[in-house]
C-alpha positions as CSV (number, residue, x, y, z in Angstrom):
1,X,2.5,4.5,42.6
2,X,-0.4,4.1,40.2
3,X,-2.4,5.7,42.9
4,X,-0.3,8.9,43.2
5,X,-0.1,9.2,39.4
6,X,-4.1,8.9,39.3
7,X,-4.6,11.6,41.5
8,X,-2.2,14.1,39.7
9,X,-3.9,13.6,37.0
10,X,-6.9,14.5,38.7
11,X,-6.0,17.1,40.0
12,X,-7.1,20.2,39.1
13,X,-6.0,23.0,41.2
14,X,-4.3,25.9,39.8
15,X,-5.8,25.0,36.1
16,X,-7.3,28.5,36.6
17,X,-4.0,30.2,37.2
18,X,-3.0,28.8,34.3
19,X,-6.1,30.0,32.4
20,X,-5.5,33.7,33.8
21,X,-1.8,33.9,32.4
22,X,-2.7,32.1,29.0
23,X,-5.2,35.1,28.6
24,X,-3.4,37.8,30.3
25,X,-0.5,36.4,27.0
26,X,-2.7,36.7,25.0
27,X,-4.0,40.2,25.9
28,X,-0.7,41.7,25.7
29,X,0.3,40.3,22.9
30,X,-2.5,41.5,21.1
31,X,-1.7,44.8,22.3
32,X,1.9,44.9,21.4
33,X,0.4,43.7,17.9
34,X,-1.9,46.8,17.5
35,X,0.4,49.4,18.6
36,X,3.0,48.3,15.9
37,X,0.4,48.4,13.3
38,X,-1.2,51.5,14.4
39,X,2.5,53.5,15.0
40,X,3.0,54.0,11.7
41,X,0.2,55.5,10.6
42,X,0.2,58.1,13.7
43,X,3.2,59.1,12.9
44,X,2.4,59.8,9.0
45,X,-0.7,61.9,10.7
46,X,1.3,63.6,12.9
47,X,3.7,64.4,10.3
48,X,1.0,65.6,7.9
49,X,-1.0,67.8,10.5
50,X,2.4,69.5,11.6
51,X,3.0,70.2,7.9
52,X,-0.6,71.8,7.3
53,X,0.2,74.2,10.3
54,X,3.4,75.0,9.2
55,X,1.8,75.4,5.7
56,X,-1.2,78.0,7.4
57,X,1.6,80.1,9.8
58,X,2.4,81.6,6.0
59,X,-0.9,82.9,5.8
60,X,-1.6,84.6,8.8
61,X,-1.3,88.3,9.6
62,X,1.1,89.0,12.0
């Protein structure tokens, strides 16, 4: 038994797998993190920009 247990702890196959979706986690989430902070603001832009063409329509000869 000791022997079993000493070579699972050994063991190190699929430690890399595990690397790969620790990271990939990460990844995402720092993505999903960014886009929530950055929405906001695009929108306000967005908003702005639509209003400064609506704003310049009034001034252009038809």
């Amino acid at each position: 038994m000791i022997k079993v247990l000493n070579k699972f702890r050994t063991d190190e196959s699929g430690a890399v797998t595990v690397d790969w979706v620790v990271l990939t986690a990460a990844v995402v989430g720092m993505a999903m993190l960014t886009y929530a902070g950055l929405a906001e603001n695009t929108q306000t832009v967005t908003d702005a920009t639509g209003a400064a063409v609506l704003t310049a329509q009034d001034f252009l000869p038809n």
